[in-house]
C-alpha positions as a Markdown table, in Angstrom:
| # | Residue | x | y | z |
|---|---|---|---|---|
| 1 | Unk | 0.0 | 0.0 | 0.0 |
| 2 | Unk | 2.5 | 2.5 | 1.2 |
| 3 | Unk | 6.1 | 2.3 | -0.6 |
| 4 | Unk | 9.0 | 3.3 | 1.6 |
| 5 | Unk | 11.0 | 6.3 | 0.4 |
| 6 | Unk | 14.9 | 4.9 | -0.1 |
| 7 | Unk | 17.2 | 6.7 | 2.4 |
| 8 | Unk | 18.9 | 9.6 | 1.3 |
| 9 | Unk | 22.1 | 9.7 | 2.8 |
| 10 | Unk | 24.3 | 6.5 | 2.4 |
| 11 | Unk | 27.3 | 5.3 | 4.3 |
| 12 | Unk | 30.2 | 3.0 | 2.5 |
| 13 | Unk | 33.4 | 2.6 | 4.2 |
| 14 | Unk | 35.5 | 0.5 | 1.9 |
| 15 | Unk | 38.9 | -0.9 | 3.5 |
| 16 | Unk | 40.9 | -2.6 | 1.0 |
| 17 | Unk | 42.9 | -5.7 | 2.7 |
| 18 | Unk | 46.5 | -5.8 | 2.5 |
| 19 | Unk | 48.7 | -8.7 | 3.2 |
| 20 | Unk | 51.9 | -6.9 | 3.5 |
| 21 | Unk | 52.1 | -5.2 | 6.9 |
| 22 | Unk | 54.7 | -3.4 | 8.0 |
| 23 | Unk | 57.9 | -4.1 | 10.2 |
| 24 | Unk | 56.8 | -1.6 | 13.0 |
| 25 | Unk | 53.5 | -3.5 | 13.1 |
| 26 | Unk | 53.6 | -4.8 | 16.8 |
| 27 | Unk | 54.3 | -1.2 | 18.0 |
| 28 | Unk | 50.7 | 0.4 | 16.3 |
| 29 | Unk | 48.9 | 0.2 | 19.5 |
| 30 | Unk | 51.0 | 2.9 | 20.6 |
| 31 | Unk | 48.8 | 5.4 | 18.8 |
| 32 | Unk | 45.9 | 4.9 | 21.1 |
| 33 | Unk | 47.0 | 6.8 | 24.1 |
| 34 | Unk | 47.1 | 10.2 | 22.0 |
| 35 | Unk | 44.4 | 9.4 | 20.5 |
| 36 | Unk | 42.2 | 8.8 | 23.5 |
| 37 | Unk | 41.9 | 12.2 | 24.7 |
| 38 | Unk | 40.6 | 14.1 | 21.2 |
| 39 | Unk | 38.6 | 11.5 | 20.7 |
| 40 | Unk | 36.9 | 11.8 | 24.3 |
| 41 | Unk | 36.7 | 15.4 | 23.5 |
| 42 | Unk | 35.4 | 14.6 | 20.4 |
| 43 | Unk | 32.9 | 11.8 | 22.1 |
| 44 | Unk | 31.8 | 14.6 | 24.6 |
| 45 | Unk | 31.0 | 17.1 | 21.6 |
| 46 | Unk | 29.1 | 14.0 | 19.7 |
| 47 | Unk | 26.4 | 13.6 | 22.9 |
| 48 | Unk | 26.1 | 17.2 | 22.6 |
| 49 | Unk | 25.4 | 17.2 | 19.4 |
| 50 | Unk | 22.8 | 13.8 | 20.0 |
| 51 | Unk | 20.5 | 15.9 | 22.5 |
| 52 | Unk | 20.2 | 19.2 | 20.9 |
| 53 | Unk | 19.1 | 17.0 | 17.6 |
| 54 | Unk | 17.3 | 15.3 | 19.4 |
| 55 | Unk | 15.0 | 18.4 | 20.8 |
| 56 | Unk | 15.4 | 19.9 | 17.3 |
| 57 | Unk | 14.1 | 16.9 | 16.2 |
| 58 | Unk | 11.3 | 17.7 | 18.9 |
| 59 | Unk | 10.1 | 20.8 | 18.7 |
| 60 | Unk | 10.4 | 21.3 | 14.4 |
| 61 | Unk | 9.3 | 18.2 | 13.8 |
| 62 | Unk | 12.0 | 17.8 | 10.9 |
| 63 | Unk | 16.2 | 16.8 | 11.1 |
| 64 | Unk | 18.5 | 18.5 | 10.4 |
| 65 | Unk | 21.2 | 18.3 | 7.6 |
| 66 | Unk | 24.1 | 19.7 | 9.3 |
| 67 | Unk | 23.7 | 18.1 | 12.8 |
| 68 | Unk | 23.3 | 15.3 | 11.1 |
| 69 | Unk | 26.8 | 15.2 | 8.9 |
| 70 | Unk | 28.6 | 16.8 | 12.0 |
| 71 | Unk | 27.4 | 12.9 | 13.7 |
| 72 | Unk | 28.0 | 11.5 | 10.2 |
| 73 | Unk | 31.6 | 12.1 | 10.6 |
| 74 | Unk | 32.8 | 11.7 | 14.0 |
| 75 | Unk | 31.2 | 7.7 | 13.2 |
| 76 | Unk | 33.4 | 7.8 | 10.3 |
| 77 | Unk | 36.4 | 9.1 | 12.0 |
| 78 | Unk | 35.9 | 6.5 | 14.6 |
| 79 | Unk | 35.3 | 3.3 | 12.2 |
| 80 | Unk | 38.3 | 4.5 | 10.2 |
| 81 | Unk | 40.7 | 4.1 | 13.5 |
| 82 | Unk | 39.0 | 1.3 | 14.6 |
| 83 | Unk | 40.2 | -0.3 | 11.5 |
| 84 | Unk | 43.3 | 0.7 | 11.6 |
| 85 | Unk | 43.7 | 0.2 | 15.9 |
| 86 | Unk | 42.3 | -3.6 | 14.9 |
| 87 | Unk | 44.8 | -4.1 | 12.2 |
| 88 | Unk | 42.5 | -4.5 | 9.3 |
| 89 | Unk | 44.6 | -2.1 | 7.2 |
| 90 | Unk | 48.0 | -0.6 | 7.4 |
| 91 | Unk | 46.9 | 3.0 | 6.0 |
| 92 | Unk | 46.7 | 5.7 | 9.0 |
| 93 | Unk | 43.8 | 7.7 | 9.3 |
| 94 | Unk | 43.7 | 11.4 | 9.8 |
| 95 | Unk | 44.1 | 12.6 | 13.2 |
| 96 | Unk | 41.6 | 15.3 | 13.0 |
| 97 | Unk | 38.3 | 14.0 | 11.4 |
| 98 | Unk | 37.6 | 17.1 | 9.4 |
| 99 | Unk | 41.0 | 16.4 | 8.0 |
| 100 | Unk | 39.6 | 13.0 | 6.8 |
């Protein structure tokens, strides 16, 4: 009766695998302790950005486009390390995630 209308924004994170790694592979997990305080910074901002969506959400009764690409990319930036922290690819991500 009632089609569903597709979604309009799509997310595709590609990661390519590598079988090669690199010599200094055992020391990667170094890069988590400076990258655990931007990204709690950045985790703080994030759940700021979650509630005032959500009462825009509320009291307009429609979403909005930049909140929602602001959140759009801090998940990016945060699947793209997680790759790399798990050693599912050797390519580093951008430390800043407008940088990415």
């Amino acid at each position: 009766m009632f089609k569903k209308k597709p979604p309009v924004h799509k997310v595709r994170i590609d990661i390519d695998f590598q079988p090669k790694i690199s010599r200094w592979f055992i020391f990667r997990f170094l890069w988590i302790v400076p990258v655990v305080v931007p990204l709690a910074i950045y985790a703080a901002w994030f759940g700021l950005l979650s509630f005032v969506h959500f009462f825009y959400m509320l009291l307009l009764g429609e979403r909005s486009e930049s909140i929602f690409g602001k959140q759009l990319a801090f998940l990016t930036f945060g699947f793209r390390w997680q790759a790399y922290l798990k050693y599912y690819t050797n390519e580093r991500p951008a430390i800043l995630p407008w940088n990415a």
